[in-house]
N, C-alpha and C positions, 0 to 999 in steps of 0.2 A: 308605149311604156317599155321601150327597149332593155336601154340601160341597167345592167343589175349585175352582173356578173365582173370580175374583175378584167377579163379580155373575152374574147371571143368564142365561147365554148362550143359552136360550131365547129370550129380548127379538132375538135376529138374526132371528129367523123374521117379524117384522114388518117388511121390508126390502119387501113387498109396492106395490112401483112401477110406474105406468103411463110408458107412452112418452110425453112429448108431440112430438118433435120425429123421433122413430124412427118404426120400422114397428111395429104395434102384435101384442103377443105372440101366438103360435098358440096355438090350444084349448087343445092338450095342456098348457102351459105357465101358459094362465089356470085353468085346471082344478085344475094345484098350488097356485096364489094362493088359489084357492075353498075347496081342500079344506083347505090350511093353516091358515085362516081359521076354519074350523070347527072343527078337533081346537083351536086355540091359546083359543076363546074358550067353545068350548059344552065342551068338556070337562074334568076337572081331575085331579090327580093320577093314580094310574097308566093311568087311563084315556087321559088324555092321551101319556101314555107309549108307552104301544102305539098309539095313532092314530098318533103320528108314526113310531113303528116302521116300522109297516106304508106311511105314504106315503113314507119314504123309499126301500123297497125302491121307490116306483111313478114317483121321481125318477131313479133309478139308471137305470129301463127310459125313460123318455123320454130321457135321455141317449144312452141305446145306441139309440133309433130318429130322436136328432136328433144326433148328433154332428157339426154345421156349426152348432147353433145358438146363439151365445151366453148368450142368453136361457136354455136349458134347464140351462147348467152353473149360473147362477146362481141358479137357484131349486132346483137339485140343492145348493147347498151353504149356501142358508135353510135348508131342509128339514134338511140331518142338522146344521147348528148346532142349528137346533130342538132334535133329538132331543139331541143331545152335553148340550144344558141342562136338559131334563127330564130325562133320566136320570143325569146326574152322577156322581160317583166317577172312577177311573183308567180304568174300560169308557167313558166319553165322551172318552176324548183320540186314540184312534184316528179316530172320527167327527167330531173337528176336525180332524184333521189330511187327513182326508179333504175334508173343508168348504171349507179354505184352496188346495187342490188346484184345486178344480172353480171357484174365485173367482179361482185367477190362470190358469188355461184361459181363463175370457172373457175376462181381462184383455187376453191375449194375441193372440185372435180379436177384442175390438171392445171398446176402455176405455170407450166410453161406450153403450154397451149398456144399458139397461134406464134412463139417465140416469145411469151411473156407479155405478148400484148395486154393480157388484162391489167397486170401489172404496173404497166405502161401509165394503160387508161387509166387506172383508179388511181394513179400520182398527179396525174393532170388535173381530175377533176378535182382532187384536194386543193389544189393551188389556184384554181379558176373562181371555184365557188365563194360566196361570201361565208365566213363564220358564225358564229353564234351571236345572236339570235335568230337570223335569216336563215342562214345552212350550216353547212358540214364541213366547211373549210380550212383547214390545218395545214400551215407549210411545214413542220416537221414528219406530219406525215407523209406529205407533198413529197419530200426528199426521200425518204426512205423509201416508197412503193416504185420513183423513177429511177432509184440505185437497185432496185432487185430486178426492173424490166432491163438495165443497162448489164446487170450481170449474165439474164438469160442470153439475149443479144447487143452485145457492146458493140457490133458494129453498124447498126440499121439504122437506117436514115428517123425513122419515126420517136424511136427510144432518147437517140442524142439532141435532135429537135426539141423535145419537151423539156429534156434538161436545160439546154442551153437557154429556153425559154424561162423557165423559171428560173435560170441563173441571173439570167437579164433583170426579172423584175425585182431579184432581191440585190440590186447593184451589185453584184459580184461579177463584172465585166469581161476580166481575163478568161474565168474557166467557163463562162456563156460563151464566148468568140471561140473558145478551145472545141467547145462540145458542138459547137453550132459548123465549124471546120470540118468535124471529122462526120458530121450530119452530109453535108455534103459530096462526101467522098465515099459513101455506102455504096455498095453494090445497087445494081437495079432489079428489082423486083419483077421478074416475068408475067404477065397478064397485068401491071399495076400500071403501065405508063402513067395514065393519066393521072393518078394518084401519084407519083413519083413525080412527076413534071409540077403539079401544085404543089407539092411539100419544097422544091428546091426555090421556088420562087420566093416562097415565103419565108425561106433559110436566109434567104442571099438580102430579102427585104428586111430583116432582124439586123442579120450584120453590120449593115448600114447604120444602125440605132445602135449598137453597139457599139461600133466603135468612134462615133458621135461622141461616145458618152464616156471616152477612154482617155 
């Protein structure tokens, strides 16, 4: 029972951002970046399933031994998007909801935290999730939480990705091809390769639908 979400809500687990203008993340915290990186690329189907299983239980515990740290709630709530997408059905709406929890925590403690990645994330997950009566779903909110990650960092591959994705699905084609361009043209993120190498595939594999659809 896959099926439930409007696209893939696994793709939040690529939210994998370096600081450029912050303090740059503790171990514990790159550790979930690294380990994420590997269940999301080298593993597939239920394999991957239980990898993020089991890192989300190892997000939860960084949580609980950084509770001041921004940083930790938002890669605590990559990580169970992660899983809410590979595992799908009505058992992933409890672990978004848990997701969106731990993305407006940082919010709360430091908006631009990680570059505004919560921000980021918690506009994503409005636009993935189903609405009401299932979830929490709101494209107006949608837009407005990807326009305030897009202001912290207008230029990052992950921020213009998400736009141009939700531009995509609300047929507004030009300014998805626009956003999804300048997605591309992001700097690279140091220690992200492998996260940086999956987001551009999946930019350039959009594109294609986009302009399909132009």
């Amino acid at each position: 029972m896959k099926p439930l979400f409007k696209t893939h809500l696994a793709a939040l687990g690529l939210m994998a951002m370096t600081s450029l203008a912050w303090a740059m993340p503790s171990e514990a915290v790159r550790n979930l970046q690294s380990d994420w990186a590997e269940a999301m690329y080298h593993q597939k189907d239920d394999a991957k399933e239980k990898a993020l299983e089991k890192l989300s239980d190892t997000a939860r515990g960084v949580v609980a031994s950084n509770p001041k740290d921004p940083d930790a709630y938002i890669w605590e709530g990559i990580v169970l998007g992660s899983y809410a997408g590979a595992k799908g059905g009505l058992g992933a709406l409890g672990l978004v909801k848990e997701a969106k929890a731990a993305f407006e925590k940082a919010i709360t403690m430091d908006a631009r935290a990680l570059d505004g990645s919560a921000l980021t994330s918690l506009g994503s997950l409005y636009y993935q999730v189903p609405g009401w009566p299932l979830g929490f779903g709101n494209d107006e909110k949608a837009e407005e939480f990807l326009k305030k990650g897009l202001a912290i960092n207008p230029t990052g591959i992950d921020p213009n990705y998400f736009y141009g994705d939700f531009l995509y699905r609300k047929g507004r084609y030009n300014e998805a091809e626009a956003a999804l361009t300048k997605a591309l043209a992001a700097p690279a993120r140091p220690g992200r390769e492998l996260a940086d190498e999956g987001r551009r595939g999946e930019i350039q594999a959009l594109l294609v639908k986009v302009k399909a659809k132009k």
